[in-house]
Structure formats: structure tokens, C-alpha cells
PyMOL commands that place a pseudoatom at each C-alpha (Angstrom):
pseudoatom trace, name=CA, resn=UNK, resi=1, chain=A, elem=C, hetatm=0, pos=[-93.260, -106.924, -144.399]
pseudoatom trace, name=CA, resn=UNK, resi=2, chain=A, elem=C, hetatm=0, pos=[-95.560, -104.757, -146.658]
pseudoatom trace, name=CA, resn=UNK, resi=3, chain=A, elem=C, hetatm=0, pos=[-98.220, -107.583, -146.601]
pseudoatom trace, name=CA, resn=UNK, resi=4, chain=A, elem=C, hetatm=0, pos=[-98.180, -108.346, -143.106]
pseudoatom trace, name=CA, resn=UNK, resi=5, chain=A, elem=C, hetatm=0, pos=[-99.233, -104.412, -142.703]
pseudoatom trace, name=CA, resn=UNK, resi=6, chain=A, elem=C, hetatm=0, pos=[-102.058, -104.420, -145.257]
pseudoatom trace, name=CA, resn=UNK, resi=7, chain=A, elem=C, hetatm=0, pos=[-103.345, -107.396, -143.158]
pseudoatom trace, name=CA, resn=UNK, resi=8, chain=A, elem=C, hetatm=0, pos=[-104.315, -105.866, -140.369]
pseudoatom trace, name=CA, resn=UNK, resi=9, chain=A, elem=C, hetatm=0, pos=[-107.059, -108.112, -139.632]
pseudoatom trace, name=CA, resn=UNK, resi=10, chain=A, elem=C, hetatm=0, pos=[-104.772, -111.397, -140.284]
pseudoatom trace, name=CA, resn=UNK, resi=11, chain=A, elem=C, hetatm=0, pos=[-103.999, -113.630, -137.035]
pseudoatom trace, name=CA, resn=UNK, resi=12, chain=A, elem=C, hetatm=0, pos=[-100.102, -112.420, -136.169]
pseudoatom trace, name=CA, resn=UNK, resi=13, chain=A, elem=C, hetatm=0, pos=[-101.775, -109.094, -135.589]
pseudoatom trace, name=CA, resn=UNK, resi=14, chain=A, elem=C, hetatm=0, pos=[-105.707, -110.254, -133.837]
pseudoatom trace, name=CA, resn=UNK, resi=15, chain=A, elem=C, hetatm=0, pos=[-102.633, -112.618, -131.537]
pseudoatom trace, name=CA, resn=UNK, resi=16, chain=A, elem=C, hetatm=0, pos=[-100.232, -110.133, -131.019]
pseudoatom trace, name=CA, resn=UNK, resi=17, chain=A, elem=C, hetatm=0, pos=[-103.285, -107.448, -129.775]
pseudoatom trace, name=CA, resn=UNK, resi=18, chain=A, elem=C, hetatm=0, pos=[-104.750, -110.271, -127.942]
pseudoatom trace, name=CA, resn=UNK, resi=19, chain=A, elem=C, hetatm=0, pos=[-101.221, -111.724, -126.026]
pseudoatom trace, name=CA, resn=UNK, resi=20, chain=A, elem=C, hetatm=0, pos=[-100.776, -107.659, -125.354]
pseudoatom trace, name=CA, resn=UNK, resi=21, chain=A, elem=C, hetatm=0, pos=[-104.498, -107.249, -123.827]
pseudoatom trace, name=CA, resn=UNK, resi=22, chain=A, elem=C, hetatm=0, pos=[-103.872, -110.149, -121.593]
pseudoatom trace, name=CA, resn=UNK, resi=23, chain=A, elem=C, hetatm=0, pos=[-100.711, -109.301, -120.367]
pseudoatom trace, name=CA, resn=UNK, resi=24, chain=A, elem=C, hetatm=0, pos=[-102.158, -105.920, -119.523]
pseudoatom trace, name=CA, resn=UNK, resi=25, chain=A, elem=C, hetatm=0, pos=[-104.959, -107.652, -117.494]
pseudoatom trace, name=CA, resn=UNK, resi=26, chain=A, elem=C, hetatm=0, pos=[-102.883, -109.424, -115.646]
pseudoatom trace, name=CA, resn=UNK, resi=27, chain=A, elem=C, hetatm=0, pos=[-100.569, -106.618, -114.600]
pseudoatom trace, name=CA, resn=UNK, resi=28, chain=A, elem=C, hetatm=0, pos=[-103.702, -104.490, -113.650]
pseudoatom trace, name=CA, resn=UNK, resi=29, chain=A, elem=C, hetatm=0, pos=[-104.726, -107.701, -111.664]
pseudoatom trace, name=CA, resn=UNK, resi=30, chain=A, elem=C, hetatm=0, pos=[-101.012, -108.186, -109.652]
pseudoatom trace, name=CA, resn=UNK, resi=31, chain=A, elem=C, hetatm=0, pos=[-101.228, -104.345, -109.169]
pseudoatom trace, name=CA, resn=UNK, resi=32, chain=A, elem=C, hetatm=0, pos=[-104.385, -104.359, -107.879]
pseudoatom trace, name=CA, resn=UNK, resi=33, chain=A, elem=C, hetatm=0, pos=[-103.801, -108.074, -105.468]
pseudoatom trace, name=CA, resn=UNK, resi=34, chain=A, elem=C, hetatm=0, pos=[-100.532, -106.316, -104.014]
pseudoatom trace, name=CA, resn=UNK, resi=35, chain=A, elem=C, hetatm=0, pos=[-101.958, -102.936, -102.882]
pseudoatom trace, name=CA, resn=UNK, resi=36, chain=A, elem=C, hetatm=0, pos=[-105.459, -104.458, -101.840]
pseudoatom trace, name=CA, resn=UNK, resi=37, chain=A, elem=C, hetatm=0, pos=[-102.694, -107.754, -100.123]
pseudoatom trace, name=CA, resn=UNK, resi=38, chain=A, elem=C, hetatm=0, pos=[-100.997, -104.107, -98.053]
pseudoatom trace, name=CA, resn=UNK, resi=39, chain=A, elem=C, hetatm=0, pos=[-104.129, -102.512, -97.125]
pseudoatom trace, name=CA, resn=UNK, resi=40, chain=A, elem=C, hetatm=0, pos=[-105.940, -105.144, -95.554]
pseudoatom trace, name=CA, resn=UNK, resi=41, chain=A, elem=C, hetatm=0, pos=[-102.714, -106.082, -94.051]
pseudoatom trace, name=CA, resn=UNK, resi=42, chain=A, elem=C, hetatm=0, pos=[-102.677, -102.383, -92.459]
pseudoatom trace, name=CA, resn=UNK, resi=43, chain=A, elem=C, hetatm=0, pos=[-105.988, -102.660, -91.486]
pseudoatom trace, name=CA, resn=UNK, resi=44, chain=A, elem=C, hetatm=0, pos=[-105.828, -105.980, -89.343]
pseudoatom trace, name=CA, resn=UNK, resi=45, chain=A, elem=C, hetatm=0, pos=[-102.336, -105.283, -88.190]
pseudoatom trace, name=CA, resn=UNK, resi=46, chain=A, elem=C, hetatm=0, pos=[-100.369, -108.139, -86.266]
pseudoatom trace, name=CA, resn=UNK, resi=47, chain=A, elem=C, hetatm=0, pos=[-97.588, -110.454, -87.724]
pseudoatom trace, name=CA, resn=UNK, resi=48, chain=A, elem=C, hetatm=0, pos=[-100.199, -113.021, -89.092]
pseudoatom trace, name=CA, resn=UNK, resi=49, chain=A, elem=C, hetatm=0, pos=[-101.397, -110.569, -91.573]
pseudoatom trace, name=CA, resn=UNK, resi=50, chain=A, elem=C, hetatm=0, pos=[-98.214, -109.036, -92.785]
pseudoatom trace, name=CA, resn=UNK, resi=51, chain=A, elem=C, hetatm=0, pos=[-97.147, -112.469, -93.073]
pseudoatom trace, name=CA, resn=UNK, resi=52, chain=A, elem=C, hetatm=0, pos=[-100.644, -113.723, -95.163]
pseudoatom trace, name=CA, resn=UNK, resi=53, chain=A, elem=C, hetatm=0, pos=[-100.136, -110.146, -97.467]
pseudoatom trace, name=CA, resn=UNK, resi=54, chain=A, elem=C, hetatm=0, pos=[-95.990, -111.154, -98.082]
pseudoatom trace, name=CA, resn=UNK, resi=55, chain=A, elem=C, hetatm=0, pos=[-97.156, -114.359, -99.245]
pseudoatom trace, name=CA, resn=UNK, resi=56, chain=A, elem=C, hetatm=0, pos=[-99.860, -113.234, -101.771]
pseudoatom trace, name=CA, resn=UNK, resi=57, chain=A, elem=C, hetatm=0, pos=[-97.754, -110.743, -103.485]
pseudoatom trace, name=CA, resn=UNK, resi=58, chain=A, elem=C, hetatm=0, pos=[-94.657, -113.694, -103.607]
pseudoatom trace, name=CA, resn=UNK, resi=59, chain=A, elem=C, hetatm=0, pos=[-97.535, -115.781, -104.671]
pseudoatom trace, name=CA, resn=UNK, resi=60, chain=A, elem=C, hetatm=0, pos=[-98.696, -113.243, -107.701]
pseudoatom trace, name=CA, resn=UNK, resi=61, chain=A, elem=C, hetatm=0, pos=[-94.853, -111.886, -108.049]
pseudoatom trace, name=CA, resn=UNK, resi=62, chain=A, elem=C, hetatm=0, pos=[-94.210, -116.001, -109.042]
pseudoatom trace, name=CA, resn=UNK, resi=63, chain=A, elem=C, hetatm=0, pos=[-97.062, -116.057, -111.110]
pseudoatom trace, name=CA, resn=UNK, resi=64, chain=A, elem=C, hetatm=0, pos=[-95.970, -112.909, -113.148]
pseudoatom trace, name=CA, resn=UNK, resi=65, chain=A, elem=C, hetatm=0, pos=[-93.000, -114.198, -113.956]
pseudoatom trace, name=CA, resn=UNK, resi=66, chain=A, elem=C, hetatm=0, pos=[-94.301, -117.722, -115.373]
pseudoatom trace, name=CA, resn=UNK, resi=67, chain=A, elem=C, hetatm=0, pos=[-96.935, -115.638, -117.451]
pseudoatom trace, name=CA, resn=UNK, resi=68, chain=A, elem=C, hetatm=0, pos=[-94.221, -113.321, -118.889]
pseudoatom trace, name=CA, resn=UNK, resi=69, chain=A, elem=C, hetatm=0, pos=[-91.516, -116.731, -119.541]
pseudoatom trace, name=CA, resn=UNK, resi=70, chain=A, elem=C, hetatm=0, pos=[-94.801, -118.280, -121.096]
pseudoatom trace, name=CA, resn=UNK, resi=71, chain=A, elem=C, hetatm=0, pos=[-95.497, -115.407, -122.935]
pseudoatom trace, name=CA, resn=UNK, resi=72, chain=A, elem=C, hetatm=0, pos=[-91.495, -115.005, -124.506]
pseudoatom trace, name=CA, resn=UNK, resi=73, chain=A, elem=C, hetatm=0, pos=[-92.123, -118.447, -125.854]
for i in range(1, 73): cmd.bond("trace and resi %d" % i, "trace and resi %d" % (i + 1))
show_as sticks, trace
zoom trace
């Protein structure tokens, strides 16, 4: 344990920082896809655009959840 904190610089913790920056990056990115997915969808209006925004936040809710499984492994 001791070691693996005096080597800050080793490769658990430059992987660990890096797997955490990712994830961050993609959570910014889903955030940003679903509310940008519900405001064009409020500006167009009409059942074809709800429809298009429902599918892209599925579509990036799905991908989430493959990153985070991927990420547990």
C-alpha cells in the first residue's frame, strides 16, 4: 500500500486518473446530447421530433451503460 502511494507517477495511478477523466467526458458529453436532443426538440415541435430527441437520449442512455459495464471490468 505504502509504495503504491509514493508512486504517484506509476501506471495504476496515470490509468486510474485517465479511466476517471474519460468517464467524466463522457458524462459531460450524454449531459450535454440530452438537453441539446430536448431543446431542439422544443424548438421544431411535432411528434417527429420528440420522437428523433427520445431516441438519441435511449441511444446515449445505452451507450452509458456499456461504457460504465466496460469500465467495471
Amino acid at each position: 500500500m505504502a509504495q503504491r502511494q509514493e508512486g504517484g507517477h506509476g501506471h495504476g495511478t496515470h490509468n486510474n486518473t485517465g479511466a476517471m477523466l474519460s468517464m467524466a467526458v463522457l458524462m459531460m458529453a450524454m449531459c450535454v446530447g440530452m438537453v441539446l436532443a430536448i431543446s431542439v426538440a422544443s424548438a421544431i415541435g411535432g411528434p417527429i421530433a420528440w420522437t428523433l430527441a427520445v431516441l438519441v437520449i435511449v441511444g446515449l442512455a445505452a451507450a452509458h451503460l456499456k461504457f460504465m459495464n466496460h469500465g467495471g471490468h
